[in-house]
N, C-alpha and C positions, 0 to 999 in steps of 0.2 A: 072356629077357635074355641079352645075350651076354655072352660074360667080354673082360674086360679083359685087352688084349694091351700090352706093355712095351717099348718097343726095349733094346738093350743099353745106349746111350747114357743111356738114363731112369735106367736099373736102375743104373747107375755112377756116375751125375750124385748120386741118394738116397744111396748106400753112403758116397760123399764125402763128402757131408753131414753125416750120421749121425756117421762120423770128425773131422769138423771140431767138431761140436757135443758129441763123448767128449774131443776135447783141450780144448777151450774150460771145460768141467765138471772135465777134472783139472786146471787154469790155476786153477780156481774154488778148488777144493779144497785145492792148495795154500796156495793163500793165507789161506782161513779159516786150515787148518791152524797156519801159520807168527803169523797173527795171536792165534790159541788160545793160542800156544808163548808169544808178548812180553806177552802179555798178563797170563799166567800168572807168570812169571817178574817183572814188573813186582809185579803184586799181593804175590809172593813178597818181594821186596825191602822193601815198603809196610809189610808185618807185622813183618817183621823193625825196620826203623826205630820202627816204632809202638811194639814192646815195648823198645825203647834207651828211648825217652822217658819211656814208662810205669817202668820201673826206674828212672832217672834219677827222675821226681818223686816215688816214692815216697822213696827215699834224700835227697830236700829236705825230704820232709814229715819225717822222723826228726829229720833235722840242728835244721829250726828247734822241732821241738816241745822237744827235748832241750835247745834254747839260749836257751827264752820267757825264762827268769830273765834272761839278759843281754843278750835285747834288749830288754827292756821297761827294765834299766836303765838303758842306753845310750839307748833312747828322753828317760829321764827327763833324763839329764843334757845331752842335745842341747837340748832345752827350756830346761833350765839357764844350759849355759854357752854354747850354740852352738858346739860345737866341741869332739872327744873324742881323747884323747890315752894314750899308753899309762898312765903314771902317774894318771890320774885314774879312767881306764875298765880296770880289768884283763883285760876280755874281748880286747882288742889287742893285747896281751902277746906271744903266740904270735908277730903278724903285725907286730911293729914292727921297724922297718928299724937293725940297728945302725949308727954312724955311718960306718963303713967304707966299708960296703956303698953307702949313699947318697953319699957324695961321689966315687965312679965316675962314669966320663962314660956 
């Protein structure tokens, strides 16, 4: 068999190649990379909001287990009267608007 002979031309024509297809692969690479990074970073923000919410509904679960008595009363007297008011409902008390305040524009 004889051996295979290469002009310089072949031999530089491949090397080019070979450089074309190492920058094409770190083109590649960065981009997984950068896409690794938002990705990450995304998920990182996802968890963060997940436990806002989760905190959040837990401090909903306290609030109404703590407030069943009034609202099961307020249930009762909506039934009632249709319509609940500080003086009838005292659980409103807190949240009733002095007259002041309500006749601002």
């Amino acid at each position: 068999m004889g051996t295979a002979r290469f002009t310089t031309d072949v031999v530089l024509q491949r090397v080019l190649q070979l450089l074309e297809e190492q920058r094409i692969t770190g083109k590649f690479k960065e981009l997984i990379n950068g896409g690794e990074r938002f990705i990450t970073k995304r998920v990182d923000s996802l968890l963060a909001g997940k436990a806002l919410i989760d905190s959040a509904y837990d401090q909903a679960k306290v609030l109404l287990k703590s407030r069943c008595t009034d609202l099961e009363q307020g249930v009762r007297l909506l039934l009632e009267k249709e319509s609940l008011i500080p003086e009838t409902y005292p659980a409103l008390r807190p949240f009733a608007v002095s007259p002041s305040a309500a006749e601002l524009p």
